[in-house]
N, C-alpha and C positions, 0 to 999 in steps of 0.2 A: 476861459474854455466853457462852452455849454455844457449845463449840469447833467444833461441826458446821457452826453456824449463819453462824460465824466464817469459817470457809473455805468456803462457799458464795459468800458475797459477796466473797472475793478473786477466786473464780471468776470473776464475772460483771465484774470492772471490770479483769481483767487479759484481753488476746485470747489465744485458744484457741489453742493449739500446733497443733490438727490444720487450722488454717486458714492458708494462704499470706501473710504479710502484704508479698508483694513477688510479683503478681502477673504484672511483666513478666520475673519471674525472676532479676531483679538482687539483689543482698547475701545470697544464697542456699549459697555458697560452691559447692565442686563438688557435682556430680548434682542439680545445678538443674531444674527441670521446664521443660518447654517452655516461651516467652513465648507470650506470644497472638499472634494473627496477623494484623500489623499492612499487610498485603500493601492496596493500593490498588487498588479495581477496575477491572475492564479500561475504559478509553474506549469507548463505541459508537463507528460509524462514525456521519454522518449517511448513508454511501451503502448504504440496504436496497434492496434488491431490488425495492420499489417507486418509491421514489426513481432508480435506476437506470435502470426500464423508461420514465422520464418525458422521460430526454437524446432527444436527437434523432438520428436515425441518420444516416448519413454524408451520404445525397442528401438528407434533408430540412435539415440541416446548411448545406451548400452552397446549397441553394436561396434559404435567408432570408436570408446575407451579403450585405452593402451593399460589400463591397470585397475585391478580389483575386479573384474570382469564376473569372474566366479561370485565374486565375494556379492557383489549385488543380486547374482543369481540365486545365491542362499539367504539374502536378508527379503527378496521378493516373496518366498515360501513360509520365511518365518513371519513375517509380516502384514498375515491377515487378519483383520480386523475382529476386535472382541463383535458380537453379534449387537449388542447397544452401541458399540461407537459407528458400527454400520447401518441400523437404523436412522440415528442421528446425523449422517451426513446424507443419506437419503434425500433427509426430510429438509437439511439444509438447501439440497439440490432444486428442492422443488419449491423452497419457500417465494412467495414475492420479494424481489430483490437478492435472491437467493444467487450463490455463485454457481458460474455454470464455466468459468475458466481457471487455471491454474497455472501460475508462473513460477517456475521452479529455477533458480542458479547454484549450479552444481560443481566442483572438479573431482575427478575419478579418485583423486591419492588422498581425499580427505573422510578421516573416518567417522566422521558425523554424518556425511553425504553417502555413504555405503547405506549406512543404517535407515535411516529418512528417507530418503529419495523413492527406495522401493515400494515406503511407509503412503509415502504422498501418491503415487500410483495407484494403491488400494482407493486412496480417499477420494481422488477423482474419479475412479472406477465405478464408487459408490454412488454419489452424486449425481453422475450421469454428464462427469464434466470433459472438456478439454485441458489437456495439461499439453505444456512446453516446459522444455529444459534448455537452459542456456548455461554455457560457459564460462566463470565468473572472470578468467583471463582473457578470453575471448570478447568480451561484451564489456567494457570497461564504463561506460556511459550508463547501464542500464546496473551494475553495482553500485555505481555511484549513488543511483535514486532511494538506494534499499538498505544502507549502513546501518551497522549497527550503533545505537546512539551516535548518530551521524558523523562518524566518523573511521568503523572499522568494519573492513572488508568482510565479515565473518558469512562461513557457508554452513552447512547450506539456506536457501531463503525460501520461502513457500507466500508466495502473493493469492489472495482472491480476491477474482475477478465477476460485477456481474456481466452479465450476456453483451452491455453493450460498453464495458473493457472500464468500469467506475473501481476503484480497490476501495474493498469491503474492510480487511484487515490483512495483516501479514504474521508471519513465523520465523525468526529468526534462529539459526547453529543448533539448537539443544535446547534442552527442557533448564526451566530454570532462569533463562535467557529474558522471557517475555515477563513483562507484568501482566498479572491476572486478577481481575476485579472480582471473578467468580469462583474462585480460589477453593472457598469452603465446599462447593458444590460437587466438587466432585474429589475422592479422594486421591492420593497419589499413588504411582504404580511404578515399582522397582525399575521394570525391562525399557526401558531404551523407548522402543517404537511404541508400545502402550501407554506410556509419559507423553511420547510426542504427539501422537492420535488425540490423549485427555486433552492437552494445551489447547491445542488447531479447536477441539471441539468447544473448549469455553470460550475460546477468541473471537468465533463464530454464533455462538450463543449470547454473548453479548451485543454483538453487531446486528443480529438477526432479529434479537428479541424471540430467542427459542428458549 
């Protein structure tokens, strides 16, 4: 056989040196090349911006519940904002990157959503934000995205949102519920919605860099 001919076909049935044949960069030894990038794409939210505009805002909210009707009527009154935790969401309102929306899931017969719900009203009032309330039975997809330690339904939820629908941070059922980095900074407050206003505002304060 000609010797040329001979080493052409070893050519072709041995792989080529100039090609990787450990493409995720393993048995490579050092100065390995990069592996491919095996990175998982990001989740969508299901909450766009259209989906969003669809919740119901706080009086259309309250007008369709079958229950506790009053009861949110009287935790709205009680539930005005200490005069500091109303400056501070202001100033959240207006910060760069500041939120300017609010995703609220709520059901009427639950009595942590009595008390908060009216709570998160105030806050987005202050802010200068848009809030929507959604139905935690109604909306089963959009509970889904917002568990608590991923895996219980707990209401009520308070999502922020900035202007163009990015989550800032969220608020989970009750005081107590959230971890808080900023803990020492502000002290605790006996009443329900003044606990709940402190949380939202350190949540926010860490996120913000306020």
């Amino acid at each position: 056989m000609d010797l040329r001919l001979a080493g052409r076909m070893r050519e072709r049935r041995s792989p080529s040196l100039k090609k990787n044949p450990f493409p995720s960069g393993r048995g490579q030894g050092e100065g390995n090349p990069p592996c491919y990038n095996l990175t998982m794409p990001e989740k969508r939210s299901v909450v766009t911006a259209k989906r969003f505009s669809s919740g119901f805002t706080y009086e259309g909210y309250v007008a369709q519940i079958e229950r506790n009707r009053d009861a949110f009527h009287k935790f709205l009154e009680r539930g005005q904002l200490l005069p500091e935790d109303k400056a501070f969401f202001q100033k959240a309102g207006k910060a760069k990157g500041g939120f300017s929306r609010m995703l609220v899931i709520s059901e009427d017969w639950c009595p942590y959503a009595v008390r908060a719900v009216p709570l998160m009203e105030h806050i987005a009032g202050a802010a200068g934000a848009e809030m929507r309330v959604f139905t935690r039975d109604g909306n089963p997809d959009i509970m889904k995205e917002f568990l608590n330690r991923g895996k219980f339904e707990s209401i009520p939820v308070a999502v922020f949102y900035t202007d163009d629908m990015k989550e800032i941070c969220r608020w989970i059922e009750k005081p107590g519920t959230m971890e808080l980095k900023l803990e020492a900074t502000l002290p605790k407050r006996q009443d329900f919605q003044q606990e709940s206003a402190r949380e939202m505002r350190l949540l926010l304060a860490e996120k913000l860099g306020l």
